[in-house]
C-alpha positions, 0 to 999 in steps of 0.5 A: 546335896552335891548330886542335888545341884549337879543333876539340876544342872544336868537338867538346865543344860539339856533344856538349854539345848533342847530349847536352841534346838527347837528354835532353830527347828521353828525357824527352819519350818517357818522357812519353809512355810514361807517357801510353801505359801510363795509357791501356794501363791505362784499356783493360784496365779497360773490357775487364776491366767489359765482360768482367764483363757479357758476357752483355749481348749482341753489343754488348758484345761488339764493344765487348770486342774493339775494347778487346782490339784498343785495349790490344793496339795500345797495348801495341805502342806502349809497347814501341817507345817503351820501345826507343826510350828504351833505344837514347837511354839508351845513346847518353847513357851512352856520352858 
């Protein structure tokens, strides 16, 4: 009966901490999300004045696509991590 209480402790103590772990984990990404979607957002700003003065030559063009590229990849990122905040928020909702 001992060895019975025991290893449910063992077990409640490691889910504790694996809980504590991933929520600072959450918060961590949801961090970075934020970062991700400021510079997302800083991107779309920069294409969005390149745009505007489009007619100042191939130059201002190839800075208009590598922002397109930038905000496409940033995107891309701020999606993966979004999933990666889901799948923790499920694991947490599940304890």
């Amino acid at each position: 009966m001992e060895d019975s209480f025991k290893l449910l402790e063992d077990r409640v103590h490691r889910a504790a901490e694996r809980l504590k772990a991933l929520g600072a984990e959450a918060q961590s990404l949801r961090g970075e999300l934020a970062s991700v979607q400021a510079r997302a957002d800083k991107a779309e700003q920069a294409l969005a004045r390149a745009a505007e003065r489009e007619g100042s030559g191939a130059e201002e063009a190839r800075k208009a696509e590598g922002l397109a590229r930038e905000v496409k990849a940033l995107r891309r990122e701020r999606e993966e991590i979004r999933a990666r905040v889901e799948k923790l928020v499920a694991v947490l909702e599940s304890l």
